[in-house]
C-alpha positions as a printed Julia matrix, in Angstrom:
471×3 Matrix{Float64}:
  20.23   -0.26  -12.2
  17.24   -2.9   -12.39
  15.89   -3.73  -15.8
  12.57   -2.41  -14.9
  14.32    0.8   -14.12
  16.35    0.59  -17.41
  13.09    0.51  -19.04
  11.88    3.5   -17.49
  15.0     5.54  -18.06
  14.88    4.28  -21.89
  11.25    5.54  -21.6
  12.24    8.8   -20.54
  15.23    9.13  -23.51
  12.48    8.51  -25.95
   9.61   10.49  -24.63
  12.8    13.95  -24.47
  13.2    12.77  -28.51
   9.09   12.55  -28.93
   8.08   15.73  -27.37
   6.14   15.31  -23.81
   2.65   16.48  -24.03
   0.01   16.26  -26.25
  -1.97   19.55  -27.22
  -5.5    18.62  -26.42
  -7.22   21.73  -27.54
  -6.59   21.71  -31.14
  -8.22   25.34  -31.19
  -5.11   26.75  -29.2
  -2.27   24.04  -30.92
   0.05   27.26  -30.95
   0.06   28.81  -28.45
   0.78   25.3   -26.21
   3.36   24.29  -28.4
   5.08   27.65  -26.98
   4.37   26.75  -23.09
   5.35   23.28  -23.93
   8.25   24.6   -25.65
   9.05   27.04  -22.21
   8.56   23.8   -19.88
  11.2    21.85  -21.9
  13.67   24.72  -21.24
  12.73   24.45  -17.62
  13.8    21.13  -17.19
  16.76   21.46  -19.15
  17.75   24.02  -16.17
  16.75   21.59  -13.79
  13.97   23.82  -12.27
  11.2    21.22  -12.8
   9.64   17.91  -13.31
   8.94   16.75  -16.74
   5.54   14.63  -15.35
   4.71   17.91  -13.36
   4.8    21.11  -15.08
   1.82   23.47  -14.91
  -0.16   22.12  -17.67
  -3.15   24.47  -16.64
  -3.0    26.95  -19.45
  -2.69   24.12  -22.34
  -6.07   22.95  -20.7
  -7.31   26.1   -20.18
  -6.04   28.8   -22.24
  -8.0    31.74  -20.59
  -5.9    31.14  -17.8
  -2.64   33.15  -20.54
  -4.32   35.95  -19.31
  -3.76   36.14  -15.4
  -1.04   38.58  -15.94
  -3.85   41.32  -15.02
  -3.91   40.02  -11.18
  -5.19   37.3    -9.07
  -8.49   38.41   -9.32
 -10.07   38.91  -13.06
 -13.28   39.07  -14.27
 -14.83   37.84  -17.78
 -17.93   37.01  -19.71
 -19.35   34.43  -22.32
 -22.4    36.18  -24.02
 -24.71   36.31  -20.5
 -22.39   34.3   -18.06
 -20.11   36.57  -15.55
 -17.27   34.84  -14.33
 -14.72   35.8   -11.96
 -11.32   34.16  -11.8
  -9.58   34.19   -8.28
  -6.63   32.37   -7.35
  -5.45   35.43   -5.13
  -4.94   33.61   -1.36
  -6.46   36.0     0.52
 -10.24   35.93   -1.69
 -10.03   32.04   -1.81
  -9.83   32.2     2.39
 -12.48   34.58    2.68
 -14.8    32.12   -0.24
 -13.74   29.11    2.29
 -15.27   30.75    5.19
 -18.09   32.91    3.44
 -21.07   31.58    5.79
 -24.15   33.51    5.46
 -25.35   36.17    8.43
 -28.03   34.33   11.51
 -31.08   34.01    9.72
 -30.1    34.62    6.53
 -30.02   32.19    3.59
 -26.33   31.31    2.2
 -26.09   33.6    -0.91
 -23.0    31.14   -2.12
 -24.82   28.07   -3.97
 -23.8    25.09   -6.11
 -25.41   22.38   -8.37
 -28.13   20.69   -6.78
 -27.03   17.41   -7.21
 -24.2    17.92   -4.89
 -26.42   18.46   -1.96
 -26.35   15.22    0.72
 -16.18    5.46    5.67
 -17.08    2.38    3.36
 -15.62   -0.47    4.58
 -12.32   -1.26    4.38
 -12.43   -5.28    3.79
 -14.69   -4.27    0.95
 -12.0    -2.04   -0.92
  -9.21   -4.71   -0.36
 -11.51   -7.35   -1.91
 -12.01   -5.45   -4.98
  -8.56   -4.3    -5.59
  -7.13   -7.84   -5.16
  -9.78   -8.96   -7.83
  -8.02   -6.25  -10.06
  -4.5    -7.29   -8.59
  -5.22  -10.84   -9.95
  -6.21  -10.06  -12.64
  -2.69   -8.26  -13.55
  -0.87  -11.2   -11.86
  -2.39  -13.18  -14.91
  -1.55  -11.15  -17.17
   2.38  -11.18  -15.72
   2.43  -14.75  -15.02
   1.75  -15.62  -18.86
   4.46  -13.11  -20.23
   7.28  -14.64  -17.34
   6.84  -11.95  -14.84
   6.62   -9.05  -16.35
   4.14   -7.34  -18.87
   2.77   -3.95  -19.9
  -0.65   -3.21  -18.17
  -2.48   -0.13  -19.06
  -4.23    0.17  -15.94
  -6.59    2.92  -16.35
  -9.99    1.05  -16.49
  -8.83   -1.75  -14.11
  -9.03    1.37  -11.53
 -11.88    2.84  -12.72
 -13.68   -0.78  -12.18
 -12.32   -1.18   -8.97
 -13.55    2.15   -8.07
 -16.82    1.45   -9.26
 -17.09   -1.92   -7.47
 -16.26   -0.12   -4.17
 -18.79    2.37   -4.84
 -21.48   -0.16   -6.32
 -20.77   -2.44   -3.2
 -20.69    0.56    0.29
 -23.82    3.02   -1.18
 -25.9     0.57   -3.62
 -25.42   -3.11   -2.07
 -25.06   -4.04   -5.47
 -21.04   -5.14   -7.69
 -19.84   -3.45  -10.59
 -21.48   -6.57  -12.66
 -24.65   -5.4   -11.8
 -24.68   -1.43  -12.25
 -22.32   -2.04  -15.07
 -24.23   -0.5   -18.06
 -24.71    2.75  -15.72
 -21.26    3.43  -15.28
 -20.69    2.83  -18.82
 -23.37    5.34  -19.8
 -22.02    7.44  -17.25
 -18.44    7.35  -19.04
 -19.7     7.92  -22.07
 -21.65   11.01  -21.0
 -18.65   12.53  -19.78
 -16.55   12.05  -22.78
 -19.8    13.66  -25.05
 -19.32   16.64  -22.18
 -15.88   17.05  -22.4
 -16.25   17.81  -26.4
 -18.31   21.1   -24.94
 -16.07   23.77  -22.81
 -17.8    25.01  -20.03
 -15.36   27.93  -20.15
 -15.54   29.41  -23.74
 -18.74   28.82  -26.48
 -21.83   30.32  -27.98
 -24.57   30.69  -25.55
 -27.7    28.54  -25.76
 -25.35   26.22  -27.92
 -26.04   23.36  -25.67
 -30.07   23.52  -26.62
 -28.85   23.05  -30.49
 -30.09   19.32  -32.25
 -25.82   19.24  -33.09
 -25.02   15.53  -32.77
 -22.99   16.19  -29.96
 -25.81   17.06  -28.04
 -28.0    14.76  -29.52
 -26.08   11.72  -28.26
 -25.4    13.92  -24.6
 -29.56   13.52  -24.61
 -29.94   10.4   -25.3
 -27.58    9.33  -22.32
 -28.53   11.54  -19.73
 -32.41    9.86  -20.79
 -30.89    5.97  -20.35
 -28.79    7.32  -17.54
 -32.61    8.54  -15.65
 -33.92    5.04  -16.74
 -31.46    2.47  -15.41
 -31.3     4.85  -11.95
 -34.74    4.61  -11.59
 -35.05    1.44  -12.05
 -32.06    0.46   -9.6
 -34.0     2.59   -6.81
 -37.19    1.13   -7.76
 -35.9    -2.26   -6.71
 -34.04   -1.04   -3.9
 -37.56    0.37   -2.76
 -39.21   -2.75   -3.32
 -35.94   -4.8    -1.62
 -36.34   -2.54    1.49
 -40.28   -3.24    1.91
 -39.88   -7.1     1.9
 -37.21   -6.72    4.19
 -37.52   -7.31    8.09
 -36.58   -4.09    9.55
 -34.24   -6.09   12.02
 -32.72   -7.49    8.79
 -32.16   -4.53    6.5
 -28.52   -2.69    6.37
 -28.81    0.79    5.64
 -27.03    2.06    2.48
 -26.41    5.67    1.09
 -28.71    5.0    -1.87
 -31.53    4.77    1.01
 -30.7     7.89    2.75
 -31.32    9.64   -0.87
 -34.51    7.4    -0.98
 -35.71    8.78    2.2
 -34.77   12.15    1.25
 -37.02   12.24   -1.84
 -40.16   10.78    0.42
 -39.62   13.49    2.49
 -39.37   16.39   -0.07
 -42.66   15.17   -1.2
 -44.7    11.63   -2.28
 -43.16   10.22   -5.05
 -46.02    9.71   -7.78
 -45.91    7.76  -10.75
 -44.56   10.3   -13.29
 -40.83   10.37  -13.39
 -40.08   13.79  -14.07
 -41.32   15.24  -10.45
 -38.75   16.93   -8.68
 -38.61   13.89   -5.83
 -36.97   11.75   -8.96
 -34.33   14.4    -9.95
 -33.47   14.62   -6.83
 -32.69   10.92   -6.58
 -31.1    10.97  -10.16
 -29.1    13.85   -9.7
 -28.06   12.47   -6.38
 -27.37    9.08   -7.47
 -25.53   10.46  -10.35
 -23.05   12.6    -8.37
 -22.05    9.14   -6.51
 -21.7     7.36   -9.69
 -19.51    9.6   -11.09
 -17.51   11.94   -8.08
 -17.77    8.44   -6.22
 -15.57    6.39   -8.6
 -14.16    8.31  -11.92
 -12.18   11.04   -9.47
 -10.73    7.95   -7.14
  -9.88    6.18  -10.37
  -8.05    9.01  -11.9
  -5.83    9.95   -9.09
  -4.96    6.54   -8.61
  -3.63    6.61  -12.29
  -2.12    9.88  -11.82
  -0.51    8.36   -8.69
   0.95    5.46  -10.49
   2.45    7.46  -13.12
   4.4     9.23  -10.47
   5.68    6.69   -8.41
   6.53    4.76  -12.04
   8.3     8.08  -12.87
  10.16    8.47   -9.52
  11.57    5.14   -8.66
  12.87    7.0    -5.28
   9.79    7.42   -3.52
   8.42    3.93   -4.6
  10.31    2.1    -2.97
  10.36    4.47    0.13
   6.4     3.63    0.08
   6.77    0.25   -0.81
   9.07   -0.12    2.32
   6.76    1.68    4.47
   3.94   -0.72    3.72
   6.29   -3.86    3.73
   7.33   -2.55    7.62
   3.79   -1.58    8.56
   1.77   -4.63    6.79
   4.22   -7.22    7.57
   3.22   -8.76    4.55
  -0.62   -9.19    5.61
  -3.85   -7.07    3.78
  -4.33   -3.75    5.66
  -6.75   -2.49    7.96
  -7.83    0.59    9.38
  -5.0     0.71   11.66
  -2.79   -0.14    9.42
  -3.92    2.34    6.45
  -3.9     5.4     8.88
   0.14    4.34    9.69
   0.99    4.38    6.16
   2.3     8.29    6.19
   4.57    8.02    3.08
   2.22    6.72    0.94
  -0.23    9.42    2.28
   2.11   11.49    1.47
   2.26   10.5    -1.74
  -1.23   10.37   -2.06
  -1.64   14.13   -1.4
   1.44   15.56   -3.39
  -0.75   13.58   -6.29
  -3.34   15.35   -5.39
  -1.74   18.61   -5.21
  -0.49   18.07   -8.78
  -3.08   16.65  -10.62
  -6.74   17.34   -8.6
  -9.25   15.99  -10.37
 -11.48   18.75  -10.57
 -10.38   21.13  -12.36
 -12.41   24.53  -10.61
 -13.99   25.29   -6.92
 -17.06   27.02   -8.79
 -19.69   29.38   -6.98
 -22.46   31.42   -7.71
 -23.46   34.62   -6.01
 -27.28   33.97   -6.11
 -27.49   37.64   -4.17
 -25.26   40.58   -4.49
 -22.77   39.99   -1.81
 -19.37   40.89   -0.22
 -15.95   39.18    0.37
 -13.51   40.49    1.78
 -13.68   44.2     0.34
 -14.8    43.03   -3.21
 -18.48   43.18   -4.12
 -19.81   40.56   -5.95
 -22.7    40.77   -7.97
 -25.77   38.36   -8.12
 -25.05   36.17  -10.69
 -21.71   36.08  -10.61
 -19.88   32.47  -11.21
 -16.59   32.63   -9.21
 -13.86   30.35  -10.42
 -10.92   28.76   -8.21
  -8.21   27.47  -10.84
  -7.68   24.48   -8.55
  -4.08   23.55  -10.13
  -3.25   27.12  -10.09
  -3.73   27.32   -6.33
  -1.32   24.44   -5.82
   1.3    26.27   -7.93
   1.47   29.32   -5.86
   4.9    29.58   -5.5
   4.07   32.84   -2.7
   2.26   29.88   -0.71
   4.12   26.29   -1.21
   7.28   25.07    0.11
   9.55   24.3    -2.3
   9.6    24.08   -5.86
   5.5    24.17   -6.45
   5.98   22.17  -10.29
   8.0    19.54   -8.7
   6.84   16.13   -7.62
   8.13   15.72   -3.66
   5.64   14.26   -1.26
   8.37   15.4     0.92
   6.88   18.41    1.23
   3.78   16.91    3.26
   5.65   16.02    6.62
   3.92   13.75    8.22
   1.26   14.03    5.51
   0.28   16.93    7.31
  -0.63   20.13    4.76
   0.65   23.1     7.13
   4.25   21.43    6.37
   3.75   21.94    3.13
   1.56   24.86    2.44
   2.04   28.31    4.41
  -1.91   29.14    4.27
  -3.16   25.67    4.27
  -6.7    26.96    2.95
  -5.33   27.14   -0.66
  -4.68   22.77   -0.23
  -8.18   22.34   -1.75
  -7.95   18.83   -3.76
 -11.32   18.11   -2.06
 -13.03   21.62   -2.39
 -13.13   23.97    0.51
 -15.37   25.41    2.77
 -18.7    23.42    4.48
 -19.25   22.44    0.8
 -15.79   20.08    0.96
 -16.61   16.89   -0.58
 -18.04   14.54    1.85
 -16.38   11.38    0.21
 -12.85   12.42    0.55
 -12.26   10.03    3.74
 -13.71    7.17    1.46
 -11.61    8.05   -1.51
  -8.44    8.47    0.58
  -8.89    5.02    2.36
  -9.29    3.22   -1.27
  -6.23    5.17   -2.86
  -4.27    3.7    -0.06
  -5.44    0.17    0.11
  -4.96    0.38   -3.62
  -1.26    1.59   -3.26
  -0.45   -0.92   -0.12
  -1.42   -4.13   -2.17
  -0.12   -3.12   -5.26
   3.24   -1.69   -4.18
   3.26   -5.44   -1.83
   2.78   -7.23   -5.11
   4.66   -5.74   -7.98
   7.98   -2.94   -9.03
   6.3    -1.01  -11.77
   7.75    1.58  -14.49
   6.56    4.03  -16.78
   6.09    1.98  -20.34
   7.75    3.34  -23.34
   4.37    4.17  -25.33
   3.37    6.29  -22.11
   2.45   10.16  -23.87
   2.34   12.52  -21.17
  -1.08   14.16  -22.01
  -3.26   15.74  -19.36
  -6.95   15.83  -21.17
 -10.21   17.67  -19.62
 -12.79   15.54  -19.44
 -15.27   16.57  -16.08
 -12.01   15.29  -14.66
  -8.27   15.91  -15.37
  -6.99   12.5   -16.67
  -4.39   10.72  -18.29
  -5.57   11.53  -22.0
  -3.61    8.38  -23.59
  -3.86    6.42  -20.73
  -1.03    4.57  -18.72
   0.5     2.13  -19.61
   2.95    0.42  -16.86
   5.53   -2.16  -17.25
   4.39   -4.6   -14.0
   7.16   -7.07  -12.78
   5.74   -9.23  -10.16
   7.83   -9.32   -6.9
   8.54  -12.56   -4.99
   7.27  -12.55   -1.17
């Protein structure tokens, strides 16, 4: 056994003494000391994966009740809700498309409305990549790296660099504010609470204000000077970016004027928003997530880290190259599968309407447990709560999933997200180069912890023992 592996196993001995996951709803501290409690005689029976049990109803403890059925309505003060994680009713949301003529009935936020470049994403992760080699060269080849915001940098350099023409140095203090927005958010629950308790002065709220105003500002600003960028510009010499298509789209809703609270500017904030943040903090976390795993199953590392050595031949991937990688797609999507980071496909009925044979009335929000879905045992080869990219043959999702509509990582339906080619690209350039460049294990002060915050993340971080490899 290799010392980095010796590490990992001594990791593992300490975490089984420690206890494995912290309870991050202090409100329900019981009641997921018990699930925790049932998981740890799971694995003790060898039935599961201590990095992969269904950690779902700690999150989420409404979810203790789906003993009803698949399908189960409830209410906070005015809000209906309808849980469904029965196959059959998440098919027939998938392909709800409204009648000829008719308006769809099915709606979602706004500001979700509306393939970056591969040399791009390899630039920025080697920045990151260097960064660690620093870090491992100084300590004699080996260190302990905590490596969740070197990914979410890198994610937001891609992103800054393929929709804004602008690095991470420059939009910095938005993604910051961004971050720090979704931590404020993520002391709310979007499940349970009083109604109408968002509109309270609490400090909570007060501070959620105050960014979501600076937030408006700096994105304003940052399309203000794209606007003027793009008018000095020969139009033989400009390069079309995303943030202009959202430009465009605002002229075209209607003149922009100069207050900034016309509906032409929300629709560029909200739009530029949803980049910002589905466009880098999801990429960022799966990445983590994805590390963890390999760190934690030594067995499919190197099977990836083979794969790329045999595809890349040692040289920075391309296109061709990325789409070869099947393993580490693999890998990629069994990640996904585990940990998506959303944590809900959400809906409203904004019309009384019918799916399937169930009527659902205007008003209605409809909620698709996401990591419920990809524990379906009734659905998923194999053992659903255990980590084996295995299951993805080919890194095709029919292998792995008997009705592949209930895959949904991405969101389903014409309303999938439209990034998910971008996001898979930089998840495997990211993998390629670092699995090329260093062995890596789980460090010893990991805490497994999933914590709800937009997105399903590492709540403590991880931490990874890096041991640079010789090539």
């Amino acid at each position: 056994m290799s010392t980095i592996q010796q590490q990992a196993a001594e990791s593992d001995q300490e975490q089984e003494e420690a206890g494995q996951v912290a309870e991050s709803n202090q409100e329900h501290k019981a009641g997921g000391s018990e699930q925790l409690a049932e998981s740890d005689k799971k694995q003790e029976a060898g039935c599961s994966d201590r990095f992969c049990s269904n950690y779902l109803e700690t999150l989420f403890p409404l979810n203790k009740f789906n003993g009803i059925g698949s399908i189960y309505p409830y209410s906070t003060g005015s809000m209906k809700a309808l849980f469904v994680t029965d196959p059959n009713m998440v098919k027939d949301l998938a392909m709800y498309r409204p009648a000829k003529d008719e308006p769809s009935y099915l709606g979602k936020p706004r500001y979700l409305q509306e393939e970056g470049m591969v040399y791009l994403m390899v630039g920025s992760a080697n920045e990151m990549l260097a960064s660690w080699e620093n870090i491992t060269d100084k300590q004699g080849g080996s260190a302990e790296v905590v490596v969740d915001e070197s990914l979410r940098n890198f994610a937001a350099d891609v992103i800054s660099k393929a929709c804004f023409g602008s690095s991470y140095s420059e939009l910095n203090e938005i993604f910051n504010n961004i971050r720090q927005l979704q931590i404020a958010l993520a002391e709310q629950t979007m499940i349970f609470g009083v109604p109408g308790s968002r509109y309270l002065p609490t400090n909570n709220n007060i501070e959620i204000w105050s960014l979501e105003a600076s937030i408006r500002r700096l994105i304003l600003d940052m399309a203000n000077k794209r606007r003027e960028h793009n008018a000095a510009t020969p139009e033989d010499e400009k390069h079309l970016l995303l943030v202009d298509s959202i430009l465009k789209g605002a002229e075209q809703a209607g003149s922009l004027i100069s207050s900034s609270t016309t509906p032409e500017y929300d629709f560029i904030v909200d739009n530029c928003k949803n980049i910002f943040f589905a466009g880098h903090e999801t990429t960022a976390t799966t990445a983590a997530w994805c590390l963890m795993l390999l760190a934690s199953h030594p067995e499919w590392q190197s099977r990836a880290r083979a794969e790329v050595q045999e595809v890349c031949q040692g040289k920075p991937p391309d296109v061709d190259k990325l789409k070869k990688l099947s393993t580490v797609t693999s890998v990629i999507q069994e990640t996904l599968r585990l940990y998506p980071p959303t944590p809900f496909v959400t809906r409203e009925a904004l019309a009384d309407l019918k799916l399937g044979d169930r009527d659902i009335p205007r008003g209605t929000n409809i909620w698709v447990p996401i990591a419920l879905a990809h524990r379906n045992s009734a659905v998923w080869v194999g053992d659903p709560d255990m980590f084996d990219p295995g299951r993805f043959v080919g890194g095709k999702i029919a292998a792995a999933c008997k009705q592949p509509h209930m895959n949904i990582p991405f969101g389903m339906g014409h309303r999938t997200c439209p990034g998910q080619s971008l996001a898979m690209f930089e998840l495997r350039v990211v993998l390629a180069l670092l699995l090329h460049k260093f062995e890596f294990a789980l460090s010893r002060k990991y805490v497994h912890a999933p914590a709800f915050r937009i997105s399903v993340e590492p709540g403590e971080g991880v931490p990874l023992i890096l041991k640079k490899l010789d090539n």
